[in-house]
C-alpha positions in Angstrom: 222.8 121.8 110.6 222.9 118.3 111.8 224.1 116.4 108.7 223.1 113.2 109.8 219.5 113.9 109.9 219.9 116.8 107.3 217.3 119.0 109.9 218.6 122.1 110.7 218.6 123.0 114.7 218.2 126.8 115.5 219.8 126.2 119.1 216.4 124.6 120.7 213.8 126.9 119.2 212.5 124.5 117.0 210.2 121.9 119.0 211.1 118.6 118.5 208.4 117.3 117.1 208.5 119.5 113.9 212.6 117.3 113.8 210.6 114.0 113.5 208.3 114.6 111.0 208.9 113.8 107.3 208.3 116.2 104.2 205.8 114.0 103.5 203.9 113.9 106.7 204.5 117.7 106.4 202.8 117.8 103.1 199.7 115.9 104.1 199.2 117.9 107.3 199.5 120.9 105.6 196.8 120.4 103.0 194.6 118.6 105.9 194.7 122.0 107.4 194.4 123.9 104.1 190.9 122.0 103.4 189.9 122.1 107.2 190.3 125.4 107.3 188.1 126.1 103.4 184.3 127.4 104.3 182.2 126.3 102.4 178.9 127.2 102.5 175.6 126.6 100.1 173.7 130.1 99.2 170.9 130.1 97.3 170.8 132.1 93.9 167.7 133.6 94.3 168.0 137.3 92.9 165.8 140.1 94.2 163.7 141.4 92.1 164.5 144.8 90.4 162.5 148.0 90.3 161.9 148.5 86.6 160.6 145.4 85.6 157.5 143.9 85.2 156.6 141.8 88.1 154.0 139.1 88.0 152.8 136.3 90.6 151.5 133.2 90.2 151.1 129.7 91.2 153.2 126.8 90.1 151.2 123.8 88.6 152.5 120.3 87.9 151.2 117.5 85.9 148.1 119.2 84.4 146.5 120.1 81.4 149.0 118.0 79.7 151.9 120.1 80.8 155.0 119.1 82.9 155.0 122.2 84.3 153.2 125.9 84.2 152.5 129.1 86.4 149.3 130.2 86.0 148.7 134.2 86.5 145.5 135.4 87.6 143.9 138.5 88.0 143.2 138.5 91.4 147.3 137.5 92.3 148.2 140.7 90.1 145.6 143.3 91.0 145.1 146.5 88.9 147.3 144.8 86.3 146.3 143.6 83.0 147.2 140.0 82.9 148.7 139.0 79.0 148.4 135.2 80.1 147.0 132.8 82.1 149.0 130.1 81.8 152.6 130.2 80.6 155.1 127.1 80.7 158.8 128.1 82.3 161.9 126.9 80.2 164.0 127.5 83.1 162.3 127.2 86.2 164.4 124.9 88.6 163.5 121.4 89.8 163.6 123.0 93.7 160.7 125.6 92.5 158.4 122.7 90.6 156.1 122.1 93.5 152.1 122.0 93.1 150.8 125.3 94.5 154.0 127.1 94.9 153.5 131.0 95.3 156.0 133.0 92.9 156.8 136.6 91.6 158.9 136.4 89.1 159.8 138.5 85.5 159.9 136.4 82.2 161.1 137.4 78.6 158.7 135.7 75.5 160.9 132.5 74.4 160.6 131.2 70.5 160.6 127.6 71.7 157.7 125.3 71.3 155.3 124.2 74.5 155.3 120.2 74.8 152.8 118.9 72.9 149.4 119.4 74.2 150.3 121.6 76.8 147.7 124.3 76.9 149.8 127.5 78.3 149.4 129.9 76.7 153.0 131.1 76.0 156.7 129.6 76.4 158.7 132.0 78.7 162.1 132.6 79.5 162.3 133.4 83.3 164.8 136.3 83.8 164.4 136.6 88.2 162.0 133.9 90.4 161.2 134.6 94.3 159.0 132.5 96.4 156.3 134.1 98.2 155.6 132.8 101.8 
């Protein structure tokens, strides 16, 4: 141990710059490389839809008949299905999904909450899984 620069030599196998460097030069380099070396990548949260469940599509609407927001479900989007509504307004569809004319399949549970006021859909839903259809 050189006591002078309190660095310990190991006979020349330490290179010379790692002598130089201060703990805290040490510290920052090691948590540049700690965050350099973190992946981080977006994915989307978009669950598949399950066998099992009832699966409707339908076509996002925004800004009409009084209504911030609503899916409308036709018969001819759900064939050989009875349709229960034509219109229902989403509690929880995401700002990224509200887009006029959007194509979605999705499964919903019935919500208790109230539709704005004078929006026309015909019930309030909770949506349980949402996929976009190309």
């Amino acid at each position: 141990m050189n006591y002078a620069t309190g660095y310990l030599r190991l006979g020349g196998l330490v290179p010379l710059f790692l002598l130089t460097l201060t703990m805290k030069t040490m510290v920052t380099l090691l948590i540049s490389f700690g965050l350099l070396s973190c992946k981080s990548t977006k994915v989307a949260t978009i669950e598949p839809l399950t066998e099992g469940t009832a699966q409707w599509v339908g076509i996002v609407h925004v800004n009409e008949n009084q209504c911030p927001v609503y899916i409308e479900i036709t018969d001819e989007l759900n064939p050989g299905v009875s349709v229960p509504f034509q219109a229902v307004y989403p509690l929880n569809l995401k700002d990224g999904m509200k887009k006029k004319g959007l194509k979605v399949q999705f499964s919903y549970t019935l919500s208790k909450a109230m539709s704005p006021e004078g929006c026309t859909a015909e019930a309030v839903i909770q949506l349980e899984q949402i996929t976009v259809i190309p």
